[in-house]
N, CA and C atoms as an extended XYZ file, in Angstrom:
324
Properties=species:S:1:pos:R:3:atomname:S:1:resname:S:1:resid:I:1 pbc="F F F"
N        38.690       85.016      138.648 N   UNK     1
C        38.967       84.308      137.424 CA  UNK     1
C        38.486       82.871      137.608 C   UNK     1
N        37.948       82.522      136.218 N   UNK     2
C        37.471       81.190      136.965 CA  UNK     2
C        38.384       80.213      136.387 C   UNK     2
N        38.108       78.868      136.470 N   UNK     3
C        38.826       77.856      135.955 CA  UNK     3
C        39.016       77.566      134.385 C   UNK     3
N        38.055       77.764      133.893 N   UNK     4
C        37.162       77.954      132.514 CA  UNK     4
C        38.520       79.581      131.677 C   UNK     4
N        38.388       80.412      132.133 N   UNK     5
C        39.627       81.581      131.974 CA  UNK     5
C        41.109       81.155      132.298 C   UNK     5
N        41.192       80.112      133.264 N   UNK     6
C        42.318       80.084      133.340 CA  UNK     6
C        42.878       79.259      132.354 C   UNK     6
N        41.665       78.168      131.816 N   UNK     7
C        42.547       77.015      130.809 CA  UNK     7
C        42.660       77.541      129.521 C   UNK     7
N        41.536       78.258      129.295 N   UNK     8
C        41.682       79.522      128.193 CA  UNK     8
C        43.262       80.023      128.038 C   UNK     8
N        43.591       80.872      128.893 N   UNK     9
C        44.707       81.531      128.982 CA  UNK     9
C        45.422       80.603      128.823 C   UNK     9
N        45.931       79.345      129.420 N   UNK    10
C        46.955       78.807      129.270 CA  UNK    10
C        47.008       78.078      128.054 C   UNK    10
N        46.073       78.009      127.437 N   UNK    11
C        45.864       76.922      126.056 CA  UNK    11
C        46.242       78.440      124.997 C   UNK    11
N        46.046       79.192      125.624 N   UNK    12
C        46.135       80.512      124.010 CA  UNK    12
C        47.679       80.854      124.318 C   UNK    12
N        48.227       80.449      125.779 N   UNK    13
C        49.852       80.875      125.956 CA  UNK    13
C        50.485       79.171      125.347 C   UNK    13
N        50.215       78.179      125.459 N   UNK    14
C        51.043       77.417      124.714 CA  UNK    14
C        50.484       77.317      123.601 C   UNK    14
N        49.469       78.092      122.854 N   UNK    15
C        49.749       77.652      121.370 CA  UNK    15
C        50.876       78.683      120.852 C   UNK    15
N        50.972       80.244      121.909 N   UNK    16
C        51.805       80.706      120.953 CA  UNK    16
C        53.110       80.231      121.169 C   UNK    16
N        53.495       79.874      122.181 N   UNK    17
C        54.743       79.410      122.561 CA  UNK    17
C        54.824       78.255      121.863 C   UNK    17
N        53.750       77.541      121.620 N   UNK    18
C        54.334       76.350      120.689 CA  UNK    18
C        54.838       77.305      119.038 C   UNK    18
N        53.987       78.050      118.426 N   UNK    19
C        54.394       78.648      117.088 CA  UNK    19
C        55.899       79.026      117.088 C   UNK    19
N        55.548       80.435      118.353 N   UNK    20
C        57.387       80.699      118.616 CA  UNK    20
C        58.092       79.800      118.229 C   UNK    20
N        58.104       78.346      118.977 N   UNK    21
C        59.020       77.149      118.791 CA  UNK    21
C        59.465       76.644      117.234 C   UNK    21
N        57.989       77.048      117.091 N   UNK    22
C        58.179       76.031      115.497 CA  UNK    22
C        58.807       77.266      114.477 C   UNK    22
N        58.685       78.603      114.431 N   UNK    23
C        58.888       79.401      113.810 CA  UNK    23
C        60.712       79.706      114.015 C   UNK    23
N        61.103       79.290      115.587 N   UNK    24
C        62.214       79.109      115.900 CA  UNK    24
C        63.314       77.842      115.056 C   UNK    24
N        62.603       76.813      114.935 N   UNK    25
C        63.484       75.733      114.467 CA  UNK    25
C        63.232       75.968      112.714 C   UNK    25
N        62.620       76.477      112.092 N   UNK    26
C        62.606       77.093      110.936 CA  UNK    26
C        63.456       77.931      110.802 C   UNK    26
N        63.255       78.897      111.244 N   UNK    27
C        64.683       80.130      111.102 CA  UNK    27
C        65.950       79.527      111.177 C   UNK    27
N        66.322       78.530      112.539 N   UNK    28
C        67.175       77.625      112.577 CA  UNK    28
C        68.347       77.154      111.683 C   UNK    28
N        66.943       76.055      111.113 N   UNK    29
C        67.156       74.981      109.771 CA  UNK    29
C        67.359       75.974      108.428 C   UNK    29
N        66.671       77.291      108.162 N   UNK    30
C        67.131       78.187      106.787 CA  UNK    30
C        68.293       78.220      107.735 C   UNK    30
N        69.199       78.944      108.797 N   UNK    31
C        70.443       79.213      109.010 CA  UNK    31
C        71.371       78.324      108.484 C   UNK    31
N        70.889       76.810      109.066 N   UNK    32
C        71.918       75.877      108.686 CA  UNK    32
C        72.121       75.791      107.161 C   UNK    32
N        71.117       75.804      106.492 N   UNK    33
C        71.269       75.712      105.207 CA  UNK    33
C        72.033       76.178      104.669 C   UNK    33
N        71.686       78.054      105.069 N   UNK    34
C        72.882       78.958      104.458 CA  UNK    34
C        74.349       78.571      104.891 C   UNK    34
N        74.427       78.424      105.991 N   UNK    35
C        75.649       78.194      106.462 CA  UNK    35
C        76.340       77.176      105.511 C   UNK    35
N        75.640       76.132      105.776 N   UNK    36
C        76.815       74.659      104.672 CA  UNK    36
C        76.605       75.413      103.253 C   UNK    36
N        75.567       76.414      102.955 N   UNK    37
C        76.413       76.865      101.507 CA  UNK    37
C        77.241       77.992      101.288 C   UNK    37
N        77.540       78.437      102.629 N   UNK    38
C        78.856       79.281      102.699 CA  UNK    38
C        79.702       78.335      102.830 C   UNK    38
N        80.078       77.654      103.917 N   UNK    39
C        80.983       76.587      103.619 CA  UNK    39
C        81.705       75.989      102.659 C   UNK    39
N        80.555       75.473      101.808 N   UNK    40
C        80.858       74.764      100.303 CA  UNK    40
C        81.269       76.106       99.366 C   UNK    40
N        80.975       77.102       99.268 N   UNK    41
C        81.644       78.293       98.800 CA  UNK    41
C        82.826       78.969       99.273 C   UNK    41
N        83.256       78.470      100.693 N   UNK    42
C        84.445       79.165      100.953 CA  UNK    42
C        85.468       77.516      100.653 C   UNK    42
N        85.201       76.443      101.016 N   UNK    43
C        86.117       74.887      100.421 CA  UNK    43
C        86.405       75.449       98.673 C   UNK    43
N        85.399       75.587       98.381 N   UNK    44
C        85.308       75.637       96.774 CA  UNK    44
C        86.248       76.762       96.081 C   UNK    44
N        86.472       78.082       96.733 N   UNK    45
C        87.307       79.377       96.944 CA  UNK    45
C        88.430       78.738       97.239 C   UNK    45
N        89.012       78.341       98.292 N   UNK    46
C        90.424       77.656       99.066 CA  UNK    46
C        91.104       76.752       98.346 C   UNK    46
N        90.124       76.103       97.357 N   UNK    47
C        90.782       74.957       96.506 CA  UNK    47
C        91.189       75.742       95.492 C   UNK    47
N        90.112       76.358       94.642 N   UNK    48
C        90.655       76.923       93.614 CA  UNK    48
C        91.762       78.186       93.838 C   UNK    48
N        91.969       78.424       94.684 N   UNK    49
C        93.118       79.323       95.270 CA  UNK    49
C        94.706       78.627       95.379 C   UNK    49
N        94.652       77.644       95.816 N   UNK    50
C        95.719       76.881       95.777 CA  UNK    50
C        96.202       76.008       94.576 C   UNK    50
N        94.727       76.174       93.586 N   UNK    51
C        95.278       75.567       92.288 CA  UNK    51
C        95.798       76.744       91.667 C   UNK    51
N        95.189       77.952       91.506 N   UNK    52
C        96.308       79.101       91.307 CA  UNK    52
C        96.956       79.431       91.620 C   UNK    52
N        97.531       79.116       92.621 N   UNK    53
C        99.044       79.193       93.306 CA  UNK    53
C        99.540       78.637       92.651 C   UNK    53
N        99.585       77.538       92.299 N   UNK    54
C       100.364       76.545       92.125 CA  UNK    54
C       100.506       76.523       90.650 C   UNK    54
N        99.616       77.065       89.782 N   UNK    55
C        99.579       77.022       87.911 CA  UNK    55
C       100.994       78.425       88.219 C   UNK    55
N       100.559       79.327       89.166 N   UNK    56
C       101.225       80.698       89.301 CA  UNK    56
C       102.969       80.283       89.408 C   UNK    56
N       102.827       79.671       90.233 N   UNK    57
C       104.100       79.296       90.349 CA  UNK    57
C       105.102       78.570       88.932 C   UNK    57
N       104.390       77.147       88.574 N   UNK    58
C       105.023       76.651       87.491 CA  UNK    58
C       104.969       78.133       86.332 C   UNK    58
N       104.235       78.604       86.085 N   UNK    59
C       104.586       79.779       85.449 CA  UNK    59
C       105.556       80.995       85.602 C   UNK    59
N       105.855       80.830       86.673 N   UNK    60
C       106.431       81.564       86.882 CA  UNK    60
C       108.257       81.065       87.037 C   UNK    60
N       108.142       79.551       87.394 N   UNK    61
C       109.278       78.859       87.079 CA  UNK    61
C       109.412       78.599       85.211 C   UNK    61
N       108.682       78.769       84.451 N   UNK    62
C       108.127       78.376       82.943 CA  UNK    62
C       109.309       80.085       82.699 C   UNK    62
N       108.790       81.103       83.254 N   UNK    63
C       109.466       81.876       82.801 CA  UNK    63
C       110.778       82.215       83.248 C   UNK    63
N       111.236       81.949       84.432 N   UNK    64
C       112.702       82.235       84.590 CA  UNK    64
C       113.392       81.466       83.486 C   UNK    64
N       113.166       80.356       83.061 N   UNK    65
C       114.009       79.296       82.058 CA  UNK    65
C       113.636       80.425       80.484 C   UNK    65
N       113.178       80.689       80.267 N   UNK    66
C       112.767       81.298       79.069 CA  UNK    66
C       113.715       82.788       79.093 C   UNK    66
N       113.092       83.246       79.974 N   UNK    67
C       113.440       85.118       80.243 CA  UNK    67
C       114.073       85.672       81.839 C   UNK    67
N       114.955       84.752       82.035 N   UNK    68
C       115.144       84.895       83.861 CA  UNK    68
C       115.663       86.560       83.957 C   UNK    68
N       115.495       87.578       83.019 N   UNK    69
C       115.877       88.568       83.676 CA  UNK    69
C       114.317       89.391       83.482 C   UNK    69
N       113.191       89.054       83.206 N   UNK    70
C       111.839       89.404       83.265 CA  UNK    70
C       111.850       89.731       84.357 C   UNK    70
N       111.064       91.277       84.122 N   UNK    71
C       110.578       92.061       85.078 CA  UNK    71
C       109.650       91.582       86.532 C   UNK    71
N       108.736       90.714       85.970 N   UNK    72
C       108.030       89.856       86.693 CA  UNK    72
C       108.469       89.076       87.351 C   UNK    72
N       110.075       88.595       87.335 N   UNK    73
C       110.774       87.870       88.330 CA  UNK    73
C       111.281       88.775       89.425 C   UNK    73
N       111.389       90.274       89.127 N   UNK    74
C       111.801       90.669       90.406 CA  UNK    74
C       110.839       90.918       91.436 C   UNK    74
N       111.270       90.836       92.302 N   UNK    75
C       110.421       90.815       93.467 CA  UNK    75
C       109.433       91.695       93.992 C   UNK    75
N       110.352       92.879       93.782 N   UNK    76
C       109.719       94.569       93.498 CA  UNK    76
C       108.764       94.811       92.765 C   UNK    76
N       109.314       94.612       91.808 N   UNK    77
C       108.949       94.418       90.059 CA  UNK    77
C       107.603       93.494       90.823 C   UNK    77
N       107.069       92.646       91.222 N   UNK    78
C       106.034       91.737       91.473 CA  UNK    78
C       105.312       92.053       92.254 C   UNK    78
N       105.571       92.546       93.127 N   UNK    79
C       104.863       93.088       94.591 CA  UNK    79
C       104.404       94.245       93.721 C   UNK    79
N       104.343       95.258       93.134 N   UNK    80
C       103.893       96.455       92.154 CA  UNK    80
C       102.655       95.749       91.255 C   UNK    80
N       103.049       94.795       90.814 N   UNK    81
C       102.068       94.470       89.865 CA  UNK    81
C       100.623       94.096       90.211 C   UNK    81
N       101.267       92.739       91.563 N   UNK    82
C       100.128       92.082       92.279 CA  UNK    82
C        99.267       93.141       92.954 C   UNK    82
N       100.046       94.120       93.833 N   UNK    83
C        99.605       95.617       94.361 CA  UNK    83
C        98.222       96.049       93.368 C   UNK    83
N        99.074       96.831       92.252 N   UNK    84
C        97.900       97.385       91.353 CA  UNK    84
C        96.561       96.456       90.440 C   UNK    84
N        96.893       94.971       90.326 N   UNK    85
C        96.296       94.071       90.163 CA  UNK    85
C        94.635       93.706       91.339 C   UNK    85
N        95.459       94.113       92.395 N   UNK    86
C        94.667       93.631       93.575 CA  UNK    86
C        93.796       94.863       93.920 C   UNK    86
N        94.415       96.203       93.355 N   UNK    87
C        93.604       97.529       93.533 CA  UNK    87
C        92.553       97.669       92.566 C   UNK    87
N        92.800       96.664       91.688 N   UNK    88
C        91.658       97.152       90.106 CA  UNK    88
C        90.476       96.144       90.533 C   UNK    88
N        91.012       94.963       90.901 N   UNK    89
C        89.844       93.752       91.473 CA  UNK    89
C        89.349       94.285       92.255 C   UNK    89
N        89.259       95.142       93.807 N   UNK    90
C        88.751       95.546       94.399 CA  UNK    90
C        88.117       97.022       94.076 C   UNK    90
N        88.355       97.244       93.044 N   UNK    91
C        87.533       98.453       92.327 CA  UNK    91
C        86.773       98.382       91.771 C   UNK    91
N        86.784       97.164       91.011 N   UNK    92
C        85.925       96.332       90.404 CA  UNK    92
C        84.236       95.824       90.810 C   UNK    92
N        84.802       95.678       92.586 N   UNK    93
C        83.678       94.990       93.192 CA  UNK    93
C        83.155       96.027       93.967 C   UNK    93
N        83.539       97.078       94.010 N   UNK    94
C        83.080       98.447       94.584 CA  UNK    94
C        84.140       98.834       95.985 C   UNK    94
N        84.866       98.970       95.743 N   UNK    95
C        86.098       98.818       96.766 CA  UNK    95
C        87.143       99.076       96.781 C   UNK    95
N        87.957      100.168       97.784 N   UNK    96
C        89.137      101.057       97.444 CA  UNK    96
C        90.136      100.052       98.265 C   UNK    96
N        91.089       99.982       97.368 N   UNK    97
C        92.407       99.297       98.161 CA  UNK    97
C        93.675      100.196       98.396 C   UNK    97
N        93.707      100.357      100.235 N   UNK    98
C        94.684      101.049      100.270 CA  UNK    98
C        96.228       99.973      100.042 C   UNK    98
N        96.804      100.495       99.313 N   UNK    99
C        98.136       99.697       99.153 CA  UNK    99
C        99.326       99.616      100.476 C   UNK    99
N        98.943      101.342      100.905 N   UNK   100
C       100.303      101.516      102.057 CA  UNK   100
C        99.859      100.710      103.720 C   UNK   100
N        98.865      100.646      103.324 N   UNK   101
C        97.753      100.049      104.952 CA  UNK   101
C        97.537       98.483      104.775 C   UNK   101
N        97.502       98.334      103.089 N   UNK   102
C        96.868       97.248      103.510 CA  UNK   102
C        95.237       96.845      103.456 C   UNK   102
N        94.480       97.786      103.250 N   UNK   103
C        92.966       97.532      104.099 CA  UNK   103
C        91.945       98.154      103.255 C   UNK   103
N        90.896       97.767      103.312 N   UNK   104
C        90.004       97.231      102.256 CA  UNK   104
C        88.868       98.298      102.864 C   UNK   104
N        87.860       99.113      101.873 N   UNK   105
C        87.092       99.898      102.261 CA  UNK   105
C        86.067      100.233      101.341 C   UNK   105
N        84.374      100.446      101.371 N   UNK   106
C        83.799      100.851      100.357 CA  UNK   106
C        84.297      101.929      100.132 C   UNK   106
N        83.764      101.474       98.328 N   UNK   107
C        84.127      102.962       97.744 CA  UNK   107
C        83.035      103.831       97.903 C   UNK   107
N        82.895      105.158       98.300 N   UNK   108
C        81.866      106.589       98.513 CA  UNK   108
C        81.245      107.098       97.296 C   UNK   108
């Protein structure tokens, strides 16, 4: 091999290793991207979750003063509703909710 082949070879092995590199910090930088806009979609989820808690609640204090023997105040009575509530949303999005488990599964 002469000298002439060898700089060959090594100039055609760091250009690809340079591409690799650059093709590497690309893939990278799209990751990061996605990532902070999962982020900002799961902050954005968490907030508005706790503002429905919280409308849920005064409503739900709104109705004991009105109707304190409403069905929806019992506890039972609530856990049933939220239950079948939470089974139709996840049916919705293609998704069986077992109630007795707990646990979340495509629907077939």
């Amino acid at each position: 091999m002469s000298n002439r082949d060898y700089s060959n070879g090594m100039a055609a092995g760091s250009a690809l290793a340079s591409a690799a590199a650059k093709r590497a910090q690309n893939n990278a930088g799209q990751w990061q991207e996605f990532s902070g806009r999962l982020e900002s979609k799961l902050v954005n989820e968490e907030v508005e979750r706790s503002v429905t808690v919280a409308y849920a609640k005064a409503l739900r204090d709104a109705l004991r003063q009105v109707a304190p023997s409403h069905p929806l105040l019992n506890t039972v009575e609530a856990e049933k509703f939220l239950n079948n509530a939470r089974a139709k949303a996840f049916a919705e999005k293609g998704f069986v909710y077992n109630q007795a488990t707990n646990q979340v599964s495509p629907r077939r």
